[in-house]
C-alpha positions in Angstrom: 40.1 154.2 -36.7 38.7 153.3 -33.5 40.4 154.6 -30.1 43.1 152.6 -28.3 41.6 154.7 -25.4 38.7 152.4 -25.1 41.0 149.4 -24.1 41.8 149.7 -20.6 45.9 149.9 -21.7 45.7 153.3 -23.1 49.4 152.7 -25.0 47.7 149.5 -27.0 48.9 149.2 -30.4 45.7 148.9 -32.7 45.4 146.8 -35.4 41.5 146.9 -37.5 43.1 145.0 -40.6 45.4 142.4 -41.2 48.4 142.8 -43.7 48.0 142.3 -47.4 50.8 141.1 -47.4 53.5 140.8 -44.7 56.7 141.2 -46.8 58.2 144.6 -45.5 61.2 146.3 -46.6 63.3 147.8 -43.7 66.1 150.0 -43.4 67.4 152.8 -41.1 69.9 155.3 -40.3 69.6 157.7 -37.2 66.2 158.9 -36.4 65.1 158.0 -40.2 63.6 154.8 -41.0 61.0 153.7 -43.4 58.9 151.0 -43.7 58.0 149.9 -47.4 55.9 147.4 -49.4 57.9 144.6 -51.4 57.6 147.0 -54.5 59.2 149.8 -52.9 56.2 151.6 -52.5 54.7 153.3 -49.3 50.7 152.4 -49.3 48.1 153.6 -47.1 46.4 149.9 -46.4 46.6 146.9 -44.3 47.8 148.3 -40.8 48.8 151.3 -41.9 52.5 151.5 -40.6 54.5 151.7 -43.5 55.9 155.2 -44.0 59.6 157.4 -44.0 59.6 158.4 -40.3 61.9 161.2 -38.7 61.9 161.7 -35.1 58.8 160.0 -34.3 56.9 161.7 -37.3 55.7 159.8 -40.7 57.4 162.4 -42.9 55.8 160.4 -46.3 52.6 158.9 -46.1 52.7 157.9 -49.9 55.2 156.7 -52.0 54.4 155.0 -55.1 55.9 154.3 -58.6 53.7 153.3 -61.4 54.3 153.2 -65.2 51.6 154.7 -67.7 49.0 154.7 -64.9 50.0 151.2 -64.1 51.5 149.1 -60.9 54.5 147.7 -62.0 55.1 143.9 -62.4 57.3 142.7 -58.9 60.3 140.1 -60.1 61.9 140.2 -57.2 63.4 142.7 -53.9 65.0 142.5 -50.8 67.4 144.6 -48.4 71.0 143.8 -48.9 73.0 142.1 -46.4 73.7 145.3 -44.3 70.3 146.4 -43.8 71.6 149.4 -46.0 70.5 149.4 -49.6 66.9 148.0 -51.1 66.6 146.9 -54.3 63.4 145.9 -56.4 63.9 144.8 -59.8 60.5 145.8 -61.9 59.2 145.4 -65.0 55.9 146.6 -67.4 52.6 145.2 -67.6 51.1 145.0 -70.7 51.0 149.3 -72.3 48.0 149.9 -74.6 47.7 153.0 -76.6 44.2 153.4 -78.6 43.0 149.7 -77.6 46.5 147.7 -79.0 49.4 146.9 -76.8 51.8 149.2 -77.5 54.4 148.2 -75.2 54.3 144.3 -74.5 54.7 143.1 -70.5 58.4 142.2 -69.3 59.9 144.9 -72.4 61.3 147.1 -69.9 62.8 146.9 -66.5 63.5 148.9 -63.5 65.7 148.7 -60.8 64.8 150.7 -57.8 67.7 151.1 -55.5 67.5 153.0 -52.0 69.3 154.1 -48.8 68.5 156.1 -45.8 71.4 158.1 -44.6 70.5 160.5 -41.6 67.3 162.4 -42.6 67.3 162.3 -46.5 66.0 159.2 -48.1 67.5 158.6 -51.4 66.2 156.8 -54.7 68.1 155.4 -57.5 65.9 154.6 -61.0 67.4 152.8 -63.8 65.0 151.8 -66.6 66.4 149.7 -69.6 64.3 148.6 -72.3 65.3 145.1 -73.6 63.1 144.9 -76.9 64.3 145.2 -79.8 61.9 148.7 -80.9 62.3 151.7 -79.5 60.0 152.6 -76.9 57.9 155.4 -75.0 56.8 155.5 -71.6 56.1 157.7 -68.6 57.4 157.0 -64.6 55.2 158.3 -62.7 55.6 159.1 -58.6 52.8 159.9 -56.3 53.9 161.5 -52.6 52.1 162.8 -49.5 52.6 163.1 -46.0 50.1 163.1 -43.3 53.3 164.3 -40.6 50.9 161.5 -38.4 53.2 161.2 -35.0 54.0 157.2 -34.2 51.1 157.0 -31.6 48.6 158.0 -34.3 49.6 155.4 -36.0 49.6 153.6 -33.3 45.9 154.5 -32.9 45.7 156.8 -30.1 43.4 159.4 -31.1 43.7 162.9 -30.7 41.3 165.7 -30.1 42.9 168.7 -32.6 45.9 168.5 -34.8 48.0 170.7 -36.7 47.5 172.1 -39.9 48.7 170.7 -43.1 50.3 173.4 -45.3 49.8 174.3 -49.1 52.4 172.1 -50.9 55.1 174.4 -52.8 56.5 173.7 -56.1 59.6 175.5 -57.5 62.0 174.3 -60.4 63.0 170.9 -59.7 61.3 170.2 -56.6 57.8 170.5 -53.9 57.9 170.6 -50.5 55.1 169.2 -48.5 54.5 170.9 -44.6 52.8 170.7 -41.5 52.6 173.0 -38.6 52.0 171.7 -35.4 50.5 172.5 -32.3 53.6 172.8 -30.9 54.4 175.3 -33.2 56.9 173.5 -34.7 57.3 173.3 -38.7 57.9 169.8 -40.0 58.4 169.5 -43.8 59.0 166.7 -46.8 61.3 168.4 -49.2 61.4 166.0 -52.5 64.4 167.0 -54.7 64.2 165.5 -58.8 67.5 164.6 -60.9 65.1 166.2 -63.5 62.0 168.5 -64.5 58.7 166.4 -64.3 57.2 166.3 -68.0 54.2 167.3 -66.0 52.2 167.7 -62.6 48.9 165.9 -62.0 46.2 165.6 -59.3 47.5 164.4 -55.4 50.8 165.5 -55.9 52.0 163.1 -58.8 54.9 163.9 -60.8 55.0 162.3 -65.0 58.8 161.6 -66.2 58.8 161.1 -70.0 61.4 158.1 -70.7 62.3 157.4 -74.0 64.6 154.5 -75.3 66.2 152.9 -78.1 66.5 149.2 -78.3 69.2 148.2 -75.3 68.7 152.1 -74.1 68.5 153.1 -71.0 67.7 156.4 -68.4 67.9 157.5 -65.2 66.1 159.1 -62.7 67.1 160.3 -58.9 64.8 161.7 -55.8 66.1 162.6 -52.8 63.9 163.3 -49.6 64.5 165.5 -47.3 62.6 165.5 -43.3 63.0 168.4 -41.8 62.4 169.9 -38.4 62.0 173.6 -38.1 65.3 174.8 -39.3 67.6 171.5 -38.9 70.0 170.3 -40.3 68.4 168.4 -42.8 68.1 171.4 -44.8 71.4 171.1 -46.2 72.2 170.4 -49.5 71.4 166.5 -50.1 74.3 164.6 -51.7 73.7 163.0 -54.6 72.9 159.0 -54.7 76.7 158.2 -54.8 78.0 159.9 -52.8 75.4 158.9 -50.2 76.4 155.3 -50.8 80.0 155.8 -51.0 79.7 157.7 -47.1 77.1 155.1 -45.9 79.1 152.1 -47.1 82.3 153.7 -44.9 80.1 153.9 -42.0 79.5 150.6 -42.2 82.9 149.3 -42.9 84.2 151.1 -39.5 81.4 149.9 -37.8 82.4 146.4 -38.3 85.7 147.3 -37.3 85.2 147.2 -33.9 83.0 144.3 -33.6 84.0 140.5 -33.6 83.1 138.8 -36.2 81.4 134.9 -36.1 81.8 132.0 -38.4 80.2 128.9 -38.3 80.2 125.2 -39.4 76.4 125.9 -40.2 75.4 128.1 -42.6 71.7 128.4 -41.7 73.3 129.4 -37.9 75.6 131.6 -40.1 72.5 133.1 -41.5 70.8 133.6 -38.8 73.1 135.1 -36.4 74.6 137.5 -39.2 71.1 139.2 -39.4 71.1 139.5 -35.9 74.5 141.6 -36.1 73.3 143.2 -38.6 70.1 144.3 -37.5 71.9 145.5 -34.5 74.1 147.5 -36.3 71.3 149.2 -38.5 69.6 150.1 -34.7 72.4 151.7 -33.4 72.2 155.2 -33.5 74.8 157.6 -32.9 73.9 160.2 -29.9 76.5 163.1 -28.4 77.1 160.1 -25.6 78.2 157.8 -28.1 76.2 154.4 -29.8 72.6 153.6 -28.3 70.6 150.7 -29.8 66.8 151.5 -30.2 63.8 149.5 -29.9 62.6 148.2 -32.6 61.0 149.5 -35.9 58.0 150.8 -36.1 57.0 151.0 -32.9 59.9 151.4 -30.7 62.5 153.4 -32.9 63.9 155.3 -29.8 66.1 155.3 -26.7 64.3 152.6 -24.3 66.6 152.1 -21.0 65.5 148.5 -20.4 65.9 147.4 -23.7 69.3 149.7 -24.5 70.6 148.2 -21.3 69.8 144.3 -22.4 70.9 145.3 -26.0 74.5 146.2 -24.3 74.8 143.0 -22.1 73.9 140.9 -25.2 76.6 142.8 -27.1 79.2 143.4 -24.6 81.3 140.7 -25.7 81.8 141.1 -29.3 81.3 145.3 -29.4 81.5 146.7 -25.7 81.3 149.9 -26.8 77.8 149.9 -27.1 77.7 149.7 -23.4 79.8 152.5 -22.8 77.6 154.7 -25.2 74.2 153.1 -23.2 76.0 153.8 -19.9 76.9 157.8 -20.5 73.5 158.2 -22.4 71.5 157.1 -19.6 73.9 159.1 -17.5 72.9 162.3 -18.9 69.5 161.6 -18.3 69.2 160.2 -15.0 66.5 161.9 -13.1 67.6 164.2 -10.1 64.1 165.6 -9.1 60.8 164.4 -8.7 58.3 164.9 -11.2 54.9 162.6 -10.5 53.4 162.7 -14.2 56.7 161.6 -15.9 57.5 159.3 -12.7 60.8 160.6 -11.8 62.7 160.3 -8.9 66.1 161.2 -7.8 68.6 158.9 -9.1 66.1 156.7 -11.1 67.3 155.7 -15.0 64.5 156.3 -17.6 62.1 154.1 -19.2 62.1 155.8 -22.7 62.2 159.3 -24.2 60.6 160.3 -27.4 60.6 163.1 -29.7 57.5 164.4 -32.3 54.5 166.6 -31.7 52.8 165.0 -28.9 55.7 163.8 -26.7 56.8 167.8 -26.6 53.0 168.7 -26.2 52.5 166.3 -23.2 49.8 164.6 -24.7 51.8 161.2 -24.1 53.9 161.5 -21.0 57.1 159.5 -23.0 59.0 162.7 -23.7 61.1 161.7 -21.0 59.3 159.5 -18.9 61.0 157.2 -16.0 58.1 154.6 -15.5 60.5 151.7 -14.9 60.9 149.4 -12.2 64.3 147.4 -13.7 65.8 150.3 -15.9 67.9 151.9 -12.8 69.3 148.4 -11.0 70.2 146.8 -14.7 72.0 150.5 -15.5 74.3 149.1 -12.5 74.4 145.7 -13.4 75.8 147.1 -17.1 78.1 149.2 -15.3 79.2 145.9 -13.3 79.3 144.3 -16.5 81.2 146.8 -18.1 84.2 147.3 -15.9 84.4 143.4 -15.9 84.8 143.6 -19.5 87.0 146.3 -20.6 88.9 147.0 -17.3 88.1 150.9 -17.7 88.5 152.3 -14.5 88.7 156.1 -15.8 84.9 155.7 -17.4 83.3 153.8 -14.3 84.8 157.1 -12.2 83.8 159.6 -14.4 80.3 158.2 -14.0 80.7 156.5 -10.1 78.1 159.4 -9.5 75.3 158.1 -11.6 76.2 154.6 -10.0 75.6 155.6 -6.4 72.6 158.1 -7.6 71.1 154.5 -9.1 71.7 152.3 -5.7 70.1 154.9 -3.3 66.9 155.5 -5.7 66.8 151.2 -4.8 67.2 152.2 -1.0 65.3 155.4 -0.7 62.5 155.1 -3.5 62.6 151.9 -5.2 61.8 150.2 -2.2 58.4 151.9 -0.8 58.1 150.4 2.1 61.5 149.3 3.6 61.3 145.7 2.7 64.6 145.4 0.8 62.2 144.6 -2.1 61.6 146.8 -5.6 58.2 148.4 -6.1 56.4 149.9 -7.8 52.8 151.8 -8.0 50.8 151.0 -11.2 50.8 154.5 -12.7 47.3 155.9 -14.2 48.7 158.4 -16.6 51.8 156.5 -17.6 51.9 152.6 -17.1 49.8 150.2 -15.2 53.0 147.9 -14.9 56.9 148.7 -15.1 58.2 145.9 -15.4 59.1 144.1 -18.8 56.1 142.8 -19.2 53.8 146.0 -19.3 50.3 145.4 -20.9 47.8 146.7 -18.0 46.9 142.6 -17.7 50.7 140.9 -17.6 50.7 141.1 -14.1 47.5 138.9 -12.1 46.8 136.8 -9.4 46.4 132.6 -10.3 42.4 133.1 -10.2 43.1 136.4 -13.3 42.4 139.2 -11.1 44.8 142.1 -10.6 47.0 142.8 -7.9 46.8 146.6 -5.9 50.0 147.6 -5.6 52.6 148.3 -4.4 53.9 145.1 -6.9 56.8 143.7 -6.5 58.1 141.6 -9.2 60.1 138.5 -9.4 62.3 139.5 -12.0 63.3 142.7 -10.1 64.2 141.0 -7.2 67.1 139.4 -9.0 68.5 142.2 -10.8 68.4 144.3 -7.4 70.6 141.4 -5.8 72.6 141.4 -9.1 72.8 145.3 -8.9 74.3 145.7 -5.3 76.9 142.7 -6.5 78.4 144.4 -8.6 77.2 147.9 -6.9 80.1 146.4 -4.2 82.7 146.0 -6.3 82.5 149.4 -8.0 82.1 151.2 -4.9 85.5 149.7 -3.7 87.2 151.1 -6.8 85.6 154.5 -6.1 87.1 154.0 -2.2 83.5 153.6 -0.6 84.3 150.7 1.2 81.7 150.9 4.2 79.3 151.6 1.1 80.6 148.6 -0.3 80.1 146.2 2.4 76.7 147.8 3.4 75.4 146.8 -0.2 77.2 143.2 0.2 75.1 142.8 3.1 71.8 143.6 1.8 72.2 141.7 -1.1 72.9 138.9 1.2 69.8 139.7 3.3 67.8 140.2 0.1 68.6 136.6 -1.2 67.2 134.8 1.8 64.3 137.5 2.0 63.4 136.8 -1.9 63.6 132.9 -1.2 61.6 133.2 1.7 58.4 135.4 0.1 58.3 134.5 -3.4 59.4 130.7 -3.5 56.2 128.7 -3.8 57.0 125.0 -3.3 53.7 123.9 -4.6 54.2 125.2 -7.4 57.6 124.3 -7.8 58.7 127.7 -8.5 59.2 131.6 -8.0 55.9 133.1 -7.8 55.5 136.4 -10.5 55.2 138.9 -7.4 54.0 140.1 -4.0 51.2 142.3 -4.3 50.5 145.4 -1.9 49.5 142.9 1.1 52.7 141.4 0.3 50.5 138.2 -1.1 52.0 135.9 -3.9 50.9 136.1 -7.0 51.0 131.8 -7.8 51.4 132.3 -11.2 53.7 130.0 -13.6 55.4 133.0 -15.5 59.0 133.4 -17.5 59.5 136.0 -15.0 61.2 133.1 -13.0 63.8 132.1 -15.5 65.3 135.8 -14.7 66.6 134.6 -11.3 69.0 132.6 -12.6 70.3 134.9 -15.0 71.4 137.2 -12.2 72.7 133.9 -9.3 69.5 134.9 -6.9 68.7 131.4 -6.9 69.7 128.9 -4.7 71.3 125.9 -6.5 68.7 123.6 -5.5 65.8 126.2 -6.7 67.5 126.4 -9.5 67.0 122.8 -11.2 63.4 123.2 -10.3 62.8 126.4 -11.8 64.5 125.0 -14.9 61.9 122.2 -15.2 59.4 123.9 -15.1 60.1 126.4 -17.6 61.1 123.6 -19.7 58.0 121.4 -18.9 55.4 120.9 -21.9 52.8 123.3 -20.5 55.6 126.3 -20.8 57.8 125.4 -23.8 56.6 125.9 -26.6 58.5 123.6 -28.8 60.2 127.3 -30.0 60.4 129.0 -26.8 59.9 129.9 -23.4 56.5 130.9 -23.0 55.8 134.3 -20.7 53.4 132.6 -19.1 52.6 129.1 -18.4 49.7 127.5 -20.7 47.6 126.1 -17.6 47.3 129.9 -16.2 43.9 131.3 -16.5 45.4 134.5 -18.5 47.3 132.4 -21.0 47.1 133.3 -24.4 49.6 132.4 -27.0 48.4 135.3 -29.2 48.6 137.8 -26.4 51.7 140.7 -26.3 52.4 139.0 -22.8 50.6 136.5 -21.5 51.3 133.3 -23.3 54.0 134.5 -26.4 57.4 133.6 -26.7 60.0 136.3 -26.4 63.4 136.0 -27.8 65.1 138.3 -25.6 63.5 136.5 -22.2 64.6 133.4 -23.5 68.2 134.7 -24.1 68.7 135.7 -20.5 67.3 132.5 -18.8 68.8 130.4 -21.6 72.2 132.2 -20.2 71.4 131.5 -16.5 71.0 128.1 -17.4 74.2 127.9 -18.9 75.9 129.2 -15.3 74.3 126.7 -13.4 75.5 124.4 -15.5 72.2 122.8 -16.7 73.2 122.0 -20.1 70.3 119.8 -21.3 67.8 122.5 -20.8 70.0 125.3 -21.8 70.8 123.6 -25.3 66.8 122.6 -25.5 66.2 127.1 -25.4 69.2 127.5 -27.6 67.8 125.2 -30.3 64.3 125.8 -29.9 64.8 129.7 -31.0 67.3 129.1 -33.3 65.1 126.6 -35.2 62.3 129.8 -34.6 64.9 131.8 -36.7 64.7 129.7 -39.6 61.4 130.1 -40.4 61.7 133.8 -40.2 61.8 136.6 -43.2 65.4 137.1 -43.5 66.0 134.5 -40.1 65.1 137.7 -38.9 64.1 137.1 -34.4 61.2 139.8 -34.3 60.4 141.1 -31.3 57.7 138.3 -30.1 56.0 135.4 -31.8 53.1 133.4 -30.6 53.2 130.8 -28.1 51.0 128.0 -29.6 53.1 124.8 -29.5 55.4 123.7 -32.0 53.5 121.7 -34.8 55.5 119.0 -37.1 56.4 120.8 -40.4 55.1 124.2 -39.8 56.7 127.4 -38.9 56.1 129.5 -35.7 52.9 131.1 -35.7 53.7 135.2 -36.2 52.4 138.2 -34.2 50.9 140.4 -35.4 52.2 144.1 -34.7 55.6 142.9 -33.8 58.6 144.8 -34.6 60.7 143.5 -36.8 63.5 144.2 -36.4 64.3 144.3 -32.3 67.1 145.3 -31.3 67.1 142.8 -28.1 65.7 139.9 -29.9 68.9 140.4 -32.5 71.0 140.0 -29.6 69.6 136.9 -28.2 71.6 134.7 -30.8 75.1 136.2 -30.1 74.5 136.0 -26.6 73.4 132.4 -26.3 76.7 131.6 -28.2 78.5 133.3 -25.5 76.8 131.4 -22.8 77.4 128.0 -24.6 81.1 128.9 -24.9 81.4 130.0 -21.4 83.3 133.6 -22.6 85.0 135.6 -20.4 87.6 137.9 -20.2 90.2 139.6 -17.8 91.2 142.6 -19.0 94.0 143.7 -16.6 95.1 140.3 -17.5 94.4 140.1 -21.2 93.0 137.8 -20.6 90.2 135.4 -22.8 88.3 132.3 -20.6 86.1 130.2 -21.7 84.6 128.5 -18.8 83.2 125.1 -19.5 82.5 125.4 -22.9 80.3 122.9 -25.3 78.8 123.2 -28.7 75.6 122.7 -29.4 74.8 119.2 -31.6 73.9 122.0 -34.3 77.6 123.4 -34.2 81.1 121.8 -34.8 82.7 124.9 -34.8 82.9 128.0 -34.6 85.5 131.0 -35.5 85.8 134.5 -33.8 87.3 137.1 -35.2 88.7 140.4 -33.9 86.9 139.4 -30.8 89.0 142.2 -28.9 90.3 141.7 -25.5 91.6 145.0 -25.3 91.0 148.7 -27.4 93.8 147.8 -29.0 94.1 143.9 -29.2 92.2 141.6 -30.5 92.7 137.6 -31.3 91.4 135.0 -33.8 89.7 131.8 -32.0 88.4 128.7 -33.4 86.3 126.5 -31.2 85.5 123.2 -32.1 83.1 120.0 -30.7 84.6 116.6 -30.6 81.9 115.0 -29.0 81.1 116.1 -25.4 84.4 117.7 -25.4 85.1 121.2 -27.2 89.0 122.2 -28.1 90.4 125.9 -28.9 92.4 126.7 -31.3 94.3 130.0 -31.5 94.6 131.8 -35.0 96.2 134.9 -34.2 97.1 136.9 -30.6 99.1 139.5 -30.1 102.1 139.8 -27.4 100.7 139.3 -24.1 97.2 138.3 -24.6 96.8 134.8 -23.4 93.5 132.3 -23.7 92.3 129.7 -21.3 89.9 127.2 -21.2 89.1 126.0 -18.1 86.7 122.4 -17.7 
């Protein structure tokens, strides 16, 4: 495989070959997820990525069923509707035995049923034969494991690995092992419901079947990933009782989130897959929930995205950003470190686990190479306490909060401006923003900006930061500290107008390079002050045409970047793609300027997007080329799928249209302005809680331009208002 190295972004994801075929089976639980073919199966071809990953590791490298030597005949798969069980229902190819068919095609069926719970992977074979002879047959499995870690698959290339043990078979099982260079033991412990009939070359295991007419058999595997001595080791329940425990952890977790129903089933569709693909990425940590990334690539804690994940949540399950907020908490930085970019105060951009994280051959163990991470942690906090009214959490971490707003006075801002930096890191990342391919950030004629950079998008969520940075101070009784940040964020707003507005242009330029010059480039970047109320009113309208203007929107989306720029390229990670996530936060800033017509034009463009998706499944990115009559959105290539961000873009859209609010002291629910899209008559919330321990039942609906609610059930002393 050639080097990522040799593209100046070290970090690039490589891709040599295109899928044979893009269907891709996805489920997760924890730190385990695994990435299959539409059979089931775990192949070594296309890009490579599909695999049962622990931790960072690809635990299994192979997984594959055949029958008599043969690939099995696909009739149909897919993941059920909580991302928790896949099915594929299989049958025979034609059997020969001494040149005659001895078992005709479609005779016999299999249905392959499988669930991850924590760091087992478990497998469910029931094989029936429907003809009317008895029959003869052998299942046979093939396994290995490479133990690759994510950025090898990835492509980055590494000088020495570890060593691959000698497999280990005992009665009823093999273990597969690898130990690494960091001295660590990683091993693939497959566990049979029965004796193989026989063991043949590459690890496969033969598993004589026979049946009578209508008869049928079972078979079971459980794997096990297993880290040194964790505790993974543990006996592995059996298929049942794994599905009986993981379908309980799924009905609590719906529990505490509301629920949505709509007039429109596609919207129904759609936005159900977003909840839950948002569930499945939640993982439970000692803090409490954290959403990760996205699978493959990003199935860990990201601060950026866990922080977004939460805002996009926070209104249907807040306690994801409680768990987001202690998490990153914990792991604030309190010294400086210059290889993992930490600085007093500052919230992480990611931390990883596997071999070459704790080796330092990628500098993501912990690593705190993020511009936005630490002023959206306050923003959430903001957010948070606006929600839920829970003064006892937003003291127990005021600490963290204050830590966050002076790493914005003292480091954040490098040279006493008032304005977020940063310094392209060699080692780590070029850029720390969203947006950070090494070539997302340029000047109008392409070339790159020395830094320090200041980005637009950071500006905004600074001002946003010390907002609500004030208002949590005063609960904490730092009043001078309170005014002090009311002030700058004041100062800030006429400072950010002044250096970045470009009235040529017509909007915010993308950032200020070291010489404090604009970079006049037409980017999404823009859309981000509005989210956050940085924007004048008048700026506002303007930046909203333009985003909305042909040579930007796509038809689907918000482009990052604006068509006309020289870097534009719809197929590019950054620089011309549409972004569901990105186009979730404007869309909402639109909606509290009250710019409906181009608020509703986002909303609909990437819900229409959704339709055309796997499963109406938002991935992380698609590609920016314009919206062509008939024809789907054009997909990207390494994208995860699913993101736990882009699930939320949906949900929070909806919020934005309905103008949902809450006052918790109150118990209160507002909805501020609300309208329906023309794709929506109305909508029904349920258990949308107002408080721990009260919830209500709303139904919204659209006559005309007006919207009406309805209340279904509330408690004593919750009230609802709509306000117009």
């Amino acid at each position: 495989m050639p080097q990522a190295g040799r593209v100046k972004d070290r970090f690039y994801i490589v891709a040599t070959s295109s899928m044979l075929d893009p269907h891709r089976l996805i489920i997760k639980d924890g730190d385990t997820f695994g990435v299959f073919d539409r059979f089931g199966d775990i192949l070594p071809f296309g890009k490579g990525e599909q695999g049962l990953y622990y931790e960072g590791t690809r635990f299994l490298s192979r997984y594959e069923l055949r029958i008599n030597g043969k690939r099995p005949f696909l009739l149909s798969s897919n993941v059920d509707d909580d991302n928790m069980f896949i099915t594929a229902d299989l049958t025979n190819p034609d059997i020969y035995r001494r040149a005659r068919i001895a078992i005709k095609r479609d005779t016999v069926h299999i249905m392959r049923s499988r669930l991850i719970l924590n760091a087992f992977c478990h497998e469910h074979l029931r094989v029936k034969n429907f003809g009317q002879e008895a029959t003869e047959l052998e299942i046979e499995m093939q396994f290995d494991a490479d133990f690759a870690d994510i950025f090898e698959v990835r492509g980055l290339k590494r000088a020495r690995r570890g060593k691959l043990l000698p497999p280990e078979y005992k009665k009823g099982q093999f273990a597969l092992s690898y130990l690494g260079l960091d001295n660590v033991e990683r091993k693939t412990l497959f566990k049979f419901s029965r004796e193989p009939r026989r063991t043949g070359k590459r690890n496969t295991f033969s598993f004589g079947v026979k049946l009578k007419p209508g008869g049928q058999e079972y078979l079971s595997f459980t794997i096990s990933c297993i880290t040194g001595g964790d505790s993974a080791s543990k006996k592995p329940l059996s298929f049942d009782e794994a599905s009986k425990k993981a379908r309980k952890k799924i009905r609590s977790a719906k529990r505490m989130c509301a629920e949505i129903y709509t007039s429109n089933e596609q919207f129904n569709e759609a936005i159900h897959e977003s909840v839950s693909d948002i569930r499945m990425m939640l993982t439970e940590t000692e803090y409490g929930l954290y959403p990760y990334g996205g699978i493959p690539w990003f199935a860990t804690p990201f601060g950026r995205d866990g922080i977004i994940t939460a805002l996009e949540c926070l209104w249907m399950k807040p306690g994801i950003a409680k768990g987001v907020l202690r998490y990153l908490a914990a792991r604030q930085a309190r010294d400086f470190d210059k290889k993992k970019a930490a600085e007093p105060g500052k919230i992480f951009h990611e931390t990883r686990k596997g071999e070459m994280a704790a080796l330092g051959e990628i500098p993501f163990g912990l690593y705190y190479g993020s511009v936005d991470s630490t002023p959206l942690f306050v923003m959430l906090a903001g957010a948070y306490w606006k929600r839920t009214g829970d003064l006892a959490f937003i003291k127990s971490i005021w600490e963290n909060i204050e830590l966050a707003l002076l790493w914005m006075e003292n480091y954040g801002d490098v040279d006493g401006d008032l304005f977020l930096e940063y310094v392209p890191q060699k080692e780590g990342l070029i850029n720390q923003g969203w947006k950070d391919s090494a070539d997302s950030v340029f000047h109008a004629d392409g070339s790159f900006p020395r830094g320090p950079i200041a980005l637009c998008e950071v500006q905004a969520y600074a001002y946003a930061a010390r907002i609500e940075g004030a208002a949590l101070a005063r609960l904490a009784g730092k009043h001078n500290f309170a005014e002090k940040l009311l002030k700058d964020a004041y100062n800030l707003k006429k400072k950010f107008d002044r250096a970045f507005w470009d009235g040529e242009m017509g909007t915010y330029a993308l950032a200020l390079d070291g010489d404090k010059r604009p970079c006049r480039v037409n980017a999404s970047n823009a859309g981000h002050t509005l989210f956050t109320g940085i924007a004048f009113p008048e700026r506002a309208r303007k930046v909203a045409e333009k985003l909305l203007s042909d040579s930007v929107f796509s038809g689907w989306g918000i482009r990052t970047v604006s068509a006309k720029e020289v870097r534009y390229n719809p197929i590019a990670y950054h620089n011309g793609s549409v972004w569901p996530h990105d186009n979730a936060l404007i869309a909402y800033g639109l909606a509290m300027y009250g710019l409906r017509e181009h608020f509703l034009k986002v909303f609909s463009g990437i819900f229409d997007a959704a339709l055309f998706m796997e499963y109406n499944r938002l991935p992380e990115l698609f590609c920016g080329f314009h919206k062509r009559a008939g024809q789907s959105p054009t997909q990207y290539p390494v994208a995860c799928r699913p993101q736990a961000w882009a699930s939320g873009a949906l949900p929070f859209m909806l919020q934005a249209s309905l103008g949902l609010d809450f006052e918790p002291k109150e118990q209160r629910v507002l909805f501020k302005n609300p309208f329906l899209p023309p794709f929506l008559e109305q909508v029904r919330l349920k258990n949308l809680f107002v408080t721990p321990r009260k919830s209500v039942d709303l139904l919204i609906r659209r006559y005309g331009e007006s919207v009406t609610v309805e209340i279904l059930r509330k408690p004593k002393g919750v009230s609802v208002v709509s306000i117009k």
